[in-house]
C-alpha positions, 0 to 999 in steps of 0.5 A: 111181068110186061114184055120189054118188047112190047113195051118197046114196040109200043113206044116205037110206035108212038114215036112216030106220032111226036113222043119223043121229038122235041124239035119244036119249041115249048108253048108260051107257059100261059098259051094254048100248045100247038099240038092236034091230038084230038085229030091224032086219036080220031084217026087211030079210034073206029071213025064212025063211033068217034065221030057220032061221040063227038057229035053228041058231046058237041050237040045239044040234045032236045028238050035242053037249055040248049047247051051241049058238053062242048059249050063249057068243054071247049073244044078248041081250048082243050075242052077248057072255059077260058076266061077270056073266050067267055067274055069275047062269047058274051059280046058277040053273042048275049044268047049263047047257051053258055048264057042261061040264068043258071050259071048268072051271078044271080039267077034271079035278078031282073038283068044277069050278069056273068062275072063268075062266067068271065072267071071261067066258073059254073055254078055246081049244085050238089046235094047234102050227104045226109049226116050234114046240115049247113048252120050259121056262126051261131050253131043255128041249123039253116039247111036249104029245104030242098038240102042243096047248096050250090059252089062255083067250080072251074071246068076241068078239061077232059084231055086224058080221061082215059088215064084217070078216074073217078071224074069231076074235081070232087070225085063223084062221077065213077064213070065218064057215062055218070058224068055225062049223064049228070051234066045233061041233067044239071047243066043242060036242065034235060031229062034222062037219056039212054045207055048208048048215048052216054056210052058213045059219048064217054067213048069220045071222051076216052080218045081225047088226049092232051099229047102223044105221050099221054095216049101212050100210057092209055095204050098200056092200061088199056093193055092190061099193065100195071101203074107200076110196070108202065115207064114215064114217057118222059124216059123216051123224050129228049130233054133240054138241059133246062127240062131235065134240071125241071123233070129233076124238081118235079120228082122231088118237090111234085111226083109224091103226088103227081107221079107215076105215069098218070101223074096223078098217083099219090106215091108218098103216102106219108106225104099224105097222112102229113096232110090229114090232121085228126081233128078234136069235137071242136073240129080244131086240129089235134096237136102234141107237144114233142120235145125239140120240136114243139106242137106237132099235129096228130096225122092220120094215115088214110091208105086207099084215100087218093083225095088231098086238103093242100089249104087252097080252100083256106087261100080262097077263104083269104082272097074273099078278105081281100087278103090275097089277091087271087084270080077269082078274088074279085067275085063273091064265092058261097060262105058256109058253116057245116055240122057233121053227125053221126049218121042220117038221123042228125041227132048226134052231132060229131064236129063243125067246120069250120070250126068257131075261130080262136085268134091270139087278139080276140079279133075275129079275122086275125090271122094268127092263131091263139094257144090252149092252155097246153101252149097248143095252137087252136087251128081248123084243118087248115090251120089257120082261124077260118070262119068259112069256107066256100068249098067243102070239097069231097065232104059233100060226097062223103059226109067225112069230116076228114074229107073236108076240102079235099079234092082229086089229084089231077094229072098234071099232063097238059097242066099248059094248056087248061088255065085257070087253076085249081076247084075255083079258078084261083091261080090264073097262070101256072107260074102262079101256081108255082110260086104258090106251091114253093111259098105255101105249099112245100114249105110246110109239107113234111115228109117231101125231103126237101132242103131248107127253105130258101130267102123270098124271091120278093123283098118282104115275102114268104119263104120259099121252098124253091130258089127262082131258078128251080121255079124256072126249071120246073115251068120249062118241064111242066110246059112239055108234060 
């Protein structure tokens, strides 16, 4: 058991640094917080490792396209690429490493352009798991000979690294020294570097937090102390009566994933399981038919599994229609079609997703669903007719058809500062994300508990499962996280 001293000592401490003061005002929602952690925690860390970190992590090493971490990382946008910086970048200066055909629209075309740069997007290529293949609407195999296929991804922050873990939005980096060194690789297009080098560098990355309060649950990891033992610093913040009535929604309709100190731990693991269906040979969803409530999907517990499909690849598949009008609508995101197999061989297939639409008009982009002869919806695991997707997510490290565009939970601390949103930059401001989650989300998310859905805040829109003013609410403490 944690000493209650300790613990109090610690907080103490911390306090000093602004964990629990609240004279100044919250930032503007969508604004870069005007806080100075990163200075905070180079003082606190042994200076001269921090600053040689630092100095690798900001310089290119040789026999690179000349990009160091902190090119995409930014440093003074909280290790974030916003979209806006971008294009100020490409102005000012076409030869910015940033700008390396790499990462152009179309690496070979006679004059690159960025647009997918000026969404805060790189391109990410990725190796396919062995019982895969990439196939057309036709079933044909159309792997590339080299088994790689390439997604476009926003750049995750590194703030609060030490808090988190495994890294990278799809949870292929085991370590910060995996991560760095696959970044030198892939995205600076350099050779293999020593231990210590991304030792020092990881080392950097492990001092870097988003506020106080997120150094303060570091501390006690680092101390030893179970997720559990450790207390929400928010306990020990003074709350307006607005960010508490938020902190309030947060715990009900966000911490079954988001919660615990970390605010990245999945609490409710029936939330969970209610967002991983089973899925037939066809890979559309299982369904069955309960009495007084009509088709259910069949879910499938996944203890240990921290890694979510919440539909914002079926959100992005929409927006790519022009059905949405999401953030990164406006450019062209990959189309993909896999088949699963048994195991490396690739002689036994499992499933394919996603799966061959099946829609009530025949049409192939109408949104609603048709029924089986059982009167049981055919849907993929988004649950929708969805004839690609341009991101499958954990699957391309697992091989799993359940893993199918799924992705890490993030910490939620510092959420101010890091916009765009979500794997593919989609949600630009964090009140969209919240107008997304209450009309899209938590309406059809069982297990959460909560009350009935409220009458759109839109005239002619969706359902929703906050009112405005809990939405409101709830950006004021998400503001403070």
């Amino acid at each position: 058991m944690v000493s209650n001293r300790f613990l109090a000592s610690l907080a103490s401490a911390l306090a000093w640094g602004g964990l629990v003061g609240c004279s100044n005002p919250a930032p503007d929602v969508d604004g870069a917080r005007a806080t100075n952690a990163q200075a905070m925690t180079e003082a606190q860390a042994p200076l001269g490792h921090v600053a040689a970190g630092k100095r690798l992590f900001s310089e290119a090493f040789p026999q690179t396209n000349g990009r160091s971490c902190a090119t995409c990382h930014t440093l003074s946008e909280h290790t974030t690429l916003r979209p806006t910086s971008v294009e100020a970048r490409l102005a000012a200066n076409p030869g910015d490493p940033l700008f390396r055909r790499i990462d152009a629209d179309d690496p070979d075309a006679a004059q690159p352009t960025y647009e997918h740069l000026k969404k805060g997007l790189v391109r990410v290529v990725l190796p396919l798991p062995s019982n895969m293949d990439v196939i057309d609407d036709a079933g044909n195999v159309i792997t590339p000979a080299d088994r790689k296929i390439s997604v476009w991804r926003g750049v995750p922050t590194i703030e609060d690294m030490a808090i988190s873990g495994p890294y990278q939005l799809d949870g292929r980096a085991a370590t910060l020294e995996e991560q760095a060194r696959a970044a030198i690789l892939s995205h600076s297009e350099g050779h293999e570097v020593g231990p210590a080098p991304l030792k020092q560098i990881a080392d950097f990355e492990r001092s870097v937090f988003s506020s106080p309060r997120a150094q303060f649950v570091s501390k006690l990891l680092e101390a030893g102390v179970p997720h559990d033992q450790i207390p929400n610093p928010e306990d020990f913040m003074l709350l307006s009566a607005q960010e508490q009535r938020g902190r309030e929604v947060f715990e009900l309709a966000c911490a079954a994933c988001h919660g615990g100190p970390t605010t990245n731990q999945i609490t409710n693991r029936a939330v969970h399981a209610s967002l991983s269906a089973a899925l037939k040979p066809d890979g559309n969803v299982l369904f069955t038919q309960v009495p007084g409530q009509g088709p259910v999907p069949v879910r499938v517990p996944r203890p240990g599994n921290e890694f979510v499909n919440i539909g914002f690849g079926a959100l992005s598949y929409l927006g790519q229609l022009g059905q949405l009008p999401l953030y990164t609508s406006s450019v062209e995101l990959p189309r993909y079609r896999f088949r699963f197999y048994t195991d490396g061989t690739r002689q036994h297939a499992v499933t394919e997703l996603p799966p061959i639409p099946v829609t009530a008009s025949g049409e192939p982009f109408d949104p609603t669903p048709a029924l089986d002869e059982n009167g049981l919806p055919i849907v993929g695991p988004n649950g929708l007719p969805q004839w690609f997707t341009t991101d499958p997510g954990r699957a391309l490290i697992t091989g799993e058809p359940s893993d199918f565009e799924a992705f890490d939970v993030p910490s939620l601390r510092g959420i101010a500062g890091t916009a765009p949103y979500y794997h593919d930059n989609s949600h630009e401001t964090l009140r969209d994300v919240v107008d997304g989650y209450s009309r899209l989300i938590l309406p059809f998310t069982v297990a959460m508990n909560l009350p009935p859905v409220h009458p759109p805040e839109t005239p002619g829109g969706l359902p929703e499962a906050l009112n405005p003013e809990q939405k409101r609410d709830l950006l004021e403490f998400l503001k403070r996280l």
